[in-house]
C-alpha positions as CSV (number, residue, x, y, z in Angstrom):
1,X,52.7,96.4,45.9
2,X,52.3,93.1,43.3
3,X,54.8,90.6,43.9
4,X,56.6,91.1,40.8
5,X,57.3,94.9,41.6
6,X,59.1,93.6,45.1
7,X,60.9,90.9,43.2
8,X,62.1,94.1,40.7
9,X,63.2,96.1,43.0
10,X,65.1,93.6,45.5
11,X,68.4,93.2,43.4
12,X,68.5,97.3,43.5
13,X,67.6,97.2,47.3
14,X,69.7,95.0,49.2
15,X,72.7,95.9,47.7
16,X,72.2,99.4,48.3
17,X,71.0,98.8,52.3
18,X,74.1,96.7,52.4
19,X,76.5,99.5,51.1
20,X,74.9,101.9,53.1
21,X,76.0,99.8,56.1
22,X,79.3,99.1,55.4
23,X,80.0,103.1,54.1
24,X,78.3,103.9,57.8
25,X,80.6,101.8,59.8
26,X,84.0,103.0,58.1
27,X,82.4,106.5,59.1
28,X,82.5,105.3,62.4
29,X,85.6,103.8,62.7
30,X,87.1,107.3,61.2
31,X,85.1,109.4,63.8
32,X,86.1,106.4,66.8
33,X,90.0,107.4,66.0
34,X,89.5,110.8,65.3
35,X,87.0,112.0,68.0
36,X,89.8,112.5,71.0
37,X,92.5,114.0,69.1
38,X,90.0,116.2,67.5
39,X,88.6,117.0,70.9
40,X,91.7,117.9,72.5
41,X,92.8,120.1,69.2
42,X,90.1,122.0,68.7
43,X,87.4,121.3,71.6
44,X,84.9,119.1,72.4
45,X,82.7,120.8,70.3
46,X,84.5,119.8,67.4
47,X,84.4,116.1,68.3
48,X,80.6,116.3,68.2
49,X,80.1,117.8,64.7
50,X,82.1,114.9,63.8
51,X,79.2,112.1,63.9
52,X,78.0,114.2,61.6
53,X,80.0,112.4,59.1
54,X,78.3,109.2,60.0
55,X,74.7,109.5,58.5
56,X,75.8,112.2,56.0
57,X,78.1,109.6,54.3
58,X,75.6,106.4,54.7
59,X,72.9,109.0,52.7
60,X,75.9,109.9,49.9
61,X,76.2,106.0,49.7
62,X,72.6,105.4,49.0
63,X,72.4,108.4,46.3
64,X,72.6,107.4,42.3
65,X,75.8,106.5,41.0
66,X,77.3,108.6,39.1
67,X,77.3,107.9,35.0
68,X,79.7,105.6,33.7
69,X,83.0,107.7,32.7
70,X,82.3,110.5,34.4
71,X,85.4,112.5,36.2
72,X,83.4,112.4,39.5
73,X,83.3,108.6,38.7
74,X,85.8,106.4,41.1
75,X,87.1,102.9,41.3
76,X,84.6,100.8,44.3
77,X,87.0,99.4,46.6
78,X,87.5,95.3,46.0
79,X,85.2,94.8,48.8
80,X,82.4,96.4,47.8
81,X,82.9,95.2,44.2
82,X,82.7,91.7,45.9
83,X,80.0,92.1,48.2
84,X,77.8,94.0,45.1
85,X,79.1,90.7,43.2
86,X,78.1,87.9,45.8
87,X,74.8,89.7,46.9
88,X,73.8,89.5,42.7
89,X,74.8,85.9,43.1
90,X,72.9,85.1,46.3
91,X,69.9,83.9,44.7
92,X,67.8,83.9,41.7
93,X,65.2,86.6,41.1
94,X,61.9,84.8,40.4
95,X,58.1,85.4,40.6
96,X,59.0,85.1,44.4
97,X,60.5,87.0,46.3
98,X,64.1,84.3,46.7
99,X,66.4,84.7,49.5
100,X,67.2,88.2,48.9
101,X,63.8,89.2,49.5
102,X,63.8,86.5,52.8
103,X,67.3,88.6,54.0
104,X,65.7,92.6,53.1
105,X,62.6,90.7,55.2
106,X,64.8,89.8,58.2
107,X,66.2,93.0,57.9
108,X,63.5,95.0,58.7
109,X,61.8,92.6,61.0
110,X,64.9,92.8,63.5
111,X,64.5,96.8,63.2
112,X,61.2,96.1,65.2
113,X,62.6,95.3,68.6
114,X,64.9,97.8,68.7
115,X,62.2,100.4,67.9
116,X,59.6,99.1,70.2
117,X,62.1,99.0,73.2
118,X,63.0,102.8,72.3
119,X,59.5,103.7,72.3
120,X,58.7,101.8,75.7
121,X,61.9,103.4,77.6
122,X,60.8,107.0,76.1
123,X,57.1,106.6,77.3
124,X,58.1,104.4,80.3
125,X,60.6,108.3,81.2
126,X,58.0,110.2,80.4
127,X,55.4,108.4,82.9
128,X,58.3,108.6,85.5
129,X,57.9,112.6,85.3
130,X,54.7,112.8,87.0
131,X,52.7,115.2,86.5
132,X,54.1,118.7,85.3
133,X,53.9,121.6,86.9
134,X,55.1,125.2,86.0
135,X,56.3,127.4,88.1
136,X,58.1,131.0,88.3
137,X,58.6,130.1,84.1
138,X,60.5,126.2,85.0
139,X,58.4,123.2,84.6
140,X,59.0,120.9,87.4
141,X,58.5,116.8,87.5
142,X,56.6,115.5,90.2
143,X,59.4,113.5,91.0
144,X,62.8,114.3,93.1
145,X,64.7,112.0,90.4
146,X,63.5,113.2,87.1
147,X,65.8,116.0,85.5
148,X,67.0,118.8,85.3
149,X,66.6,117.3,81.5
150,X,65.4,118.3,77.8
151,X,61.8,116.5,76.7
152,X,60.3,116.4,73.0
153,X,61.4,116.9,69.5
154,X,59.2,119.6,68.1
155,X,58.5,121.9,70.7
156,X,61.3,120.5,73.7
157,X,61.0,121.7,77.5
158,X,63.4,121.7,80.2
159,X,62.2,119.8,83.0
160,X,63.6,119.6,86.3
161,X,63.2,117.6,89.6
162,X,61.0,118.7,92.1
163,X,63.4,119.5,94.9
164,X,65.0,121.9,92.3
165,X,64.9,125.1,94.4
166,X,66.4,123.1,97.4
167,X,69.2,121.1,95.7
168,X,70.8,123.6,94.1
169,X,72.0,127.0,94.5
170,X,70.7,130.3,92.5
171,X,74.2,130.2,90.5
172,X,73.6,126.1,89.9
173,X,70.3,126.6,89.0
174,X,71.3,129.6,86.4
175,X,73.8,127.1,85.0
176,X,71.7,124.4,84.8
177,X,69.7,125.6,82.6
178,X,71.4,127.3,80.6
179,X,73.3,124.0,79.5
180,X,69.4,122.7,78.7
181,X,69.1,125.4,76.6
182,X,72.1,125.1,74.5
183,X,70.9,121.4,74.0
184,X,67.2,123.2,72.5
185,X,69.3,126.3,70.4
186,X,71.6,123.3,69.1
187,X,68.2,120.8,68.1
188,X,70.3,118.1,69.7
189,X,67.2,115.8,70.3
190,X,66.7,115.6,66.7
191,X,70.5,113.9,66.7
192,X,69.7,111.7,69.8
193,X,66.7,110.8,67.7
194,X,68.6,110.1,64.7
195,X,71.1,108.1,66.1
196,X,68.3,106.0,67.5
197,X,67.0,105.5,64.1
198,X,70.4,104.5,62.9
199,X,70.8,102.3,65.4
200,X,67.2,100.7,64.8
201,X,68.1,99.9,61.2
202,X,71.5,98.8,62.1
203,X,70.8,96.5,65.0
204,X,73.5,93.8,64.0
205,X,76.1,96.5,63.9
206,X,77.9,96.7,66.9
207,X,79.9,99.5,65.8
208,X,76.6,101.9,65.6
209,X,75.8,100.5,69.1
210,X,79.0,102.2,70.1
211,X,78.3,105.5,68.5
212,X,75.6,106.6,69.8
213,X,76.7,106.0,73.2
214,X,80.0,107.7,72.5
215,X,78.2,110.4,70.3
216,X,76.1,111.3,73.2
217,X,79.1,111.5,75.5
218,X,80.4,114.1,73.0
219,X,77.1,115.6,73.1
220,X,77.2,116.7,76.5
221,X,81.2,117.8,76.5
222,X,80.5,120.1,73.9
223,X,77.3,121.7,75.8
224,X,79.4,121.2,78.9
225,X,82.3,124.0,76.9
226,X,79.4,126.2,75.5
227,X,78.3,127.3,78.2
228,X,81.4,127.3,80.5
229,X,82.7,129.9,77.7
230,X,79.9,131.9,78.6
231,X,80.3,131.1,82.2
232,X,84.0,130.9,82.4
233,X,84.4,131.9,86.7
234,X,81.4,129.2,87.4
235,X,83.6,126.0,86.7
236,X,83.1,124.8,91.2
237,X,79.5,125.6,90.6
238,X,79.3,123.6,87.7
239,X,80.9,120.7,88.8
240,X,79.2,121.0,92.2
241,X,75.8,120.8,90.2
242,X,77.0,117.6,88.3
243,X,78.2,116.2,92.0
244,X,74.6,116.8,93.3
245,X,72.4,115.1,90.4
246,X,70.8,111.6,90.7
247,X,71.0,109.3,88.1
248,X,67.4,108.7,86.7
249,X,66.3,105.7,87.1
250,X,64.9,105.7,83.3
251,X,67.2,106.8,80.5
252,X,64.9,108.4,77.8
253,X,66.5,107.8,74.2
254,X,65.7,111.1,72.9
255,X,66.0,113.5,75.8
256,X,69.2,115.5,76.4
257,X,69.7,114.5,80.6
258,X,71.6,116.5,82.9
259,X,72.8,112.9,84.0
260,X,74.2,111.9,81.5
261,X,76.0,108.4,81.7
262,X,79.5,109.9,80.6
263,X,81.8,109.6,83.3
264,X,81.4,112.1,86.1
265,X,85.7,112.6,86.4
266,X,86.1,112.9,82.8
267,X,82.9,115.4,82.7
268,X,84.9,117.4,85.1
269,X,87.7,117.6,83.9
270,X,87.4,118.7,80.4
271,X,85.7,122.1,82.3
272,X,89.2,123.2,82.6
273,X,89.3,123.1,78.8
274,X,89.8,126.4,77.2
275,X,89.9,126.1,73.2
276,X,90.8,129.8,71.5
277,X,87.7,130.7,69.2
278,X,90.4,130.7,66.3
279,X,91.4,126.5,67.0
280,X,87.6,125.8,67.3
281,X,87.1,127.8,63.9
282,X,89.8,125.4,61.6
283,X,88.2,122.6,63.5
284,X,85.0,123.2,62.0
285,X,86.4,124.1,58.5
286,X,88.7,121.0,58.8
287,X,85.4,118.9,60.0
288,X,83.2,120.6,57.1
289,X,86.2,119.5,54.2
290,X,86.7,116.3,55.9
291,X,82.4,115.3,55.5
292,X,82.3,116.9,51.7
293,X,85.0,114.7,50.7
294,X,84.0,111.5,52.7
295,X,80.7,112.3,51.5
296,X,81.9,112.4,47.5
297,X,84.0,109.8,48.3
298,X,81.0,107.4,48.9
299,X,78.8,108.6,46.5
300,X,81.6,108.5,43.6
301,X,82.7,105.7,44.5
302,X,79.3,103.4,43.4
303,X,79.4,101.3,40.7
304,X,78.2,103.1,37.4
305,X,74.4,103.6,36.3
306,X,74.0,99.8,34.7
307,X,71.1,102.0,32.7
308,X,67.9,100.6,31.4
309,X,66.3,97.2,33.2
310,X,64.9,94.7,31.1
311,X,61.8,92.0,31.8
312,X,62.6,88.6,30.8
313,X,59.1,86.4,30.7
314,X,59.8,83.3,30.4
315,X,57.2,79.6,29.6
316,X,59.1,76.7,30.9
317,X,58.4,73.7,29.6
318,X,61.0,70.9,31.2
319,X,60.0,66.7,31.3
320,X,56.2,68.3,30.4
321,X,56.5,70.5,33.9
322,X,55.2,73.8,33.4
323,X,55.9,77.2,34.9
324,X,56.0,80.8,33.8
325,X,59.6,82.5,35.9
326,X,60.0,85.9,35.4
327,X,63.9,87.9,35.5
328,X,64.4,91.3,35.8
329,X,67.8,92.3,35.0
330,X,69.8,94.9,33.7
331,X,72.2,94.8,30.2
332,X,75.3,92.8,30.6
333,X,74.2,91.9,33.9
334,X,73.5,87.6,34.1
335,X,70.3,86.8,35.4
336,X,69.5,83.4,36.4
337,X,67.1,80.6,37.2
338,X,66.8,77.0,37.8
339,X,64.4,74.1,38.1
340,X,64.5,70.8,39.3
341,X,66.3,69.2,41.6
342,X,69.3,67.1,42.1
343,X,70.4,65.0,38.9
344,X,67.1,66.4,37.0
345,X,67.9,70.0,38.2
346,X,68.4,73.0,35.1
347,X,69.7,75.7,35.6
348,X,70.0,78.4,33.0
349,X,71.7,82.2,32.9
350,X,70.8,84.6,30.3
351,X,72.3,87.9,29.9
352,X,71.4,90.9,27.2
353,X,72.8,92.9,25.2
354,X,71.1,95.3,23.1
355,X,71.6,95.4,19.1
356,X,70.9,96.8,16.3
357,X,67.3,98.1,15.3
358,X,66.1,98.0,18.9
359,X,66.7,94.1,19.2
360,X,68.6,92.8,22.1
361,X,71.1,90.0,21.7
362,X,70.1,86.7,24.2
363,X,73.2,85.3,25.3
364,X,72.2,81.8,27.2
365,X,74.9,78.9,29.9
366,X,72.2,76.0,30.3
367,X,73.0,73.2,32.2
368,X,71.8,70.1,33.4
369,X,72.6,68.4,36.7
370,X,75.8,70.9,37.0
371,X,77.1,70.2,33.6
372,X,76.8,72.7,30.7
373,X,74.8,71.7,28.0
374,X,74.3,74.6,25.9
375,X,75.0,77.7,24.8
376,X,72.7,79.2,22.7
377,X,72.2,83.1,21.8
378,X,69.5,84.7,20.2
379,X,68.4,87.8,18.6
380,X,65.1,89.2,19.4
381,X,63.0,92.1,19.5
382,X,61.8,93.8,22.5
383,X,58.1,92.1,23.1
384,X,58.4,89.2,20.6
385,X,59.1,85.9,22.2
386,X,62.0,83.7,21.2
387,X,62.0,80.1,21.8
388,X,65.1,77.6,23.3
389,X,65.0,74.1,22.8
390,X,67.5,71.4,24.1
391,X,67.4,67.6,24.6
392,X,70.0,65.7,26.4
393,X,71.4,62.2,26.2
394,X,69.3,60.8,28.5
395,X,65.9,62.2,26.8
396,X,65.1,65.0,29.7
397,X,64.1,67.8,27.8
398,X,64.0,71.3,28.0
399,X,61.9,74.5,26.4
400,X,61.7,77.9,26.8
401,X,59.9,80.7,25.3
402,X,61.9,83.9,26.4
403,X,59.4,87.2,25.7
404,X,62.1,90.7,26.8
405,X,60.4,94.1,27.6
406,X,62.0,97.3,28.8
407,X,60.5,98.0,32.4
């Protein structure tokens, strides 16, 4: 992509990644203070469908705003009016990338780690399986550790250790997998997988750290009640088959284990929990109103449409130094640049405003060495160049030829 595209698209970019971020981690705070009250309500089941408010209201952040003065059109929140304002102010937008282009760079560099560690822990658990073998209908791991767990995305298998027949009984064996199973009907890889996405692209939020740890801990209470509803007499056989597991000795990011890491006693215990079909019903109506409105809420709640973006090429001319900056920018919206340094430094800000006829109205603060000099405004039409010219007091000298295109 030509450098100029980059540099057009980087005041659009890093705002939105940024309000993305901070719209996902009020989701998570919501979900941190609803998730045990919700679970002890209406079942843990409930709890879980509850991260689903997490990436559904980071997406509604990241959708178009909606038009200016519509009904479905809110107020931002001071904060995000202030971060929008302080990230257009970070830097310049020049032939160059700028700092904002440096930041969106660090950004996605720092997602690399986190990626490349997920993918050597899920290849480094897949290795620890062994080799697989298939027996009777159940795959078995060459190893005694490995399992009973859920592998792959696309097509996932239940895998368990190879002592399986030994360790457990016919009833824990029964129960076993049917829990693996419910992970497969419910596609809950795809949300362990997701959440390591999430936490890939957020790897300086704590907060999303958190979640997925706690959202997999809600994963495997709400399989845990599945299928002790269907199993409601097999509660000692349950627990006993939790009591006899192994941690692995490799966590794999996007397989549902058996062994999980949520606290054995707490596991336990929340298979006395019996939610009524009607309580876990309004949960999930409650959960479904309470994601369509956070969801609105974050998408409404963007600043309007700013409309058209305009191209601002510009020939500087200042002490006989050439250069040819370019600004992309939208109407009403300042743009700025500056050259020099120190007590020779200019800076200037333009900002349009369309007119009449198809001409746009150049509204220009120039200053030199801090001070404003000028304040000059022009009216042009779109493609013809306009032309600035100011001398100071002590002869530095200044010239710009300002040519404004619609992109």
């Amino acid at each position: 992509m030509p450098t100029n595209d980059i540099a057009a698209l980087l005041p659009t970019l890093l705002p939105a990644l940024l309000r993305a971020s901070v719209t996902l981690s009020m989701a998570v705070i919501a979900v941190f203070a609803l998730r045990l009250p919700l679970r002890r309500c209406f079942g843990p089941g409930v709890a879980y469908a509850a991260w689903l408010a997490v990436p559904i209201c980071a997406l509604a952040a990241l959708m178009p705003a909606a038009p200016e003065g519509s009904v479905l059109a809110l107020h931002a929140a001071p904060s995000a009016l202030s971060l929008a304002a302080t990230m257009r102010e970070l830097a310049p937008v020049s032939a160059s990338m700028g700092v904002r282009g440096y930041i969106v760079l660090a950004w996605l560099t720092g997602t690399l780690g986190p990626a490349a560690l997920q993918i050597i822990r899920q290849r480094s658990y897949l290795r620890s399986l062994g080799k697989l073998t298939r027996r009777d209908g159940i795959i078995y791991a060459a190893s005694r550790n490995a399992g009973p767990a859920l592998v792959g995305l696309w097509r996932p298998i239940v895998v368990v250790p190879a002592d399986f027949g030994e360790r457990y009984t016919p009833e824990e064996r029964e129960l076993i997998l049917a829990h693996e199973r419910t992970h497969a009907r419910r596609h809950d890889p795809f949300a362990n997988a997701a959440g390591a996405v999430l936490r890939c692209l957020n790897w300086f939020n704590p907060l999303v750290h958190i979640a997925e740890r706690l959202m997999r801990a809600d994963q495997e209470l709400a399989c845990d009640a599945a299928v002790m509803r269907r199993h409601p007499s097999a509660r000692r056989s349950y627990a006993n088959a939790m009591l006899k597991t192994q941690l692995s000795a490799n966590a794999a990011p996007f397989a549902c284990q058996w062994q999980s890491t949520h606290p054995l006693k707490e596991r336990i215990m929340n298979l006395n929990q019996n939610t009524p079909y009607a309580m876990r019903m309004t949960g999930r109506f409650l959960i479904a109103a309470a994601m369509a409105t956070g969801s609105w809420a974050a998408w409404a709640a963007q600043e309007a449409s700013k409309g058209d973006l305009y191209d601002i090429a510009i020939k500087l001319d200042v002490d006989g130094a050439k250069s040819t900056p370019h600004l992309h920018t939208h109407s009403g919206e300042p743009a700025s640049f500056r050259s020099g340094e120190g007590a020779q430094q200019w800076q200037a800000q333009l900002t349009l405003k369309p007119a009449d006829n198809g001409k746009m109205f150049i509204g220009a603060l120039v200053k030199h060495a801090g001070k404003p000099v000028s304040k000059p405004g022009l009216l042009v039409a779109l493609g013809e160049p306009a032309t600035i010219k100011i001398d100071t007091d002590d002869k530095s000298h200044l010239e710009m030829e300002l040519t404004v295109t619609q992109r």
